[in-house]
C-alpha positions in Angstrom: 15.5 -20.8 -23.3 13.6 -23.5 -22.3 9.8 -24.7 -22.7 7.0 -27.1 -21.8 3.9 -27.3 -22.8 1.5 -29.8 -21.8 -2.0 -31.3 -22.3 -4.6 -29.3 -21.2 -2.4 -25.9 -20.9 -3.4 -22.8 -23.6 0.2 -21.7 -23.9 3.6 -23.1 -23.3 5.6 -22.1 -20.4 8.8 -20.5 -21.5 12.0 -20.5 -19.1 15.4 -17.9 -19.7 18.2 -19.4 -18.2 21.8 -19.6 -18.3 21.9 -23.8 -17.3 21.8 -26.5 -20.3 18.8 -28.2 -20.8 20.5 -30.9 -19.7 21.1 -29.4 -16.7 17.9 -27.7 -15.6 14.2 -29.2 -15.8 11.5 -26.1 -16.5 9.2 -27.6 -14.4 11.2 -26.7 -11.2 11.1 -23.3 -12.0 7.0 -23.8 -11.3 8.2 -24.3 -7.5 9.7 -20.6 -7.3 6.1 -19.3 -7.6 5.8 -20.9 -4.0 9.1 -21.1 -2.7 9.8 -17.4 -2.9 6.2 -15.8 -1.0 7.4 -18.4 1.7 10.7 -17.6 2.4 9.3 -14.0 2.0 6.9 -15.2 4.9 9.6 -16.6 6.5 12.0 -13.9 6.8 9.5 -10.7 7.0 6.2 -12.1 7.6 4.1 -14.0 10.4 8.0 -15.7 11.3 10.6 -13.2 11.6 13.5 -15.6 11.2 16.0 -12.9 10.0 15.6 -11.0 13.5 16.6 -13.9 15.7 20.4 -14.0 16.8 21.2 -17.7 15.8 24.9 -18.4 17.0 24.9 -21.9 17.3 24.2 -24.7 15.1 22.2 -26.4 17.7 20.2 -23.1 18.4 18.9 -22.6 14.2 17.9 -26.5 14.4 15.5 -26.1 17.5 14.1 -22.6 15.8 13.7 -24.8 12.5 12.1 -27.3 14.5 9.7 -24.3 16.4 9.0 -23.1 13.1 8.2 -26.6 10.9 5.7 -27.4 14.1 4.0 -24.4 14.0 3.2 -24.2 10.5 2.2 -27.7 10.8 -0.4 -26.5 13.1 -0.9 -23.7 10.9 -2.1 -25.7 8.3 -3.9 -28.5 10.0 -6.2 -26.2 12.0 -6.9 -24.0 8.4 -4.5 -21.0 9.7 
């Protein structure tokens, strides 16, 4: 089990894992709360990356590409 708590924060945020504490960093568990609604996005949602045939190496790096752009417009227009 692992913990943090820091200033400013009511409780401590407590972590079950099977890695050493040496080996794993609670904070970077905070990231999952993100990571996971957008590859959930990613996959099922406005970018349906799991429903395009991707063969090549060459093809999955232009789709990355397609998809990095357009959520940079996303974002910069407020979408």
């Amino acid at each position: 089990m692992l913990g943090r708590w820091d200033a400013g924060h009511q409780e401590a945020w407590r972590v079950l894992t099977d890695l050493s504490p040496q080996a794993a960093e609670v904070c970077w568990y905070g990231l999952r709360a993100w990571i996971e609604p957008g590859f959930k996005r990613l996959k099922r949602g406005g970018w349906p990356y799991g429903h395009t045939p991707v063969w090549t190496i060459p093809r999955a790096q232009r789709r990355w590409l397609a998809i990095a752009l357009a959520t940079g417009w996303l974002l910069s227009v407020g979408g």
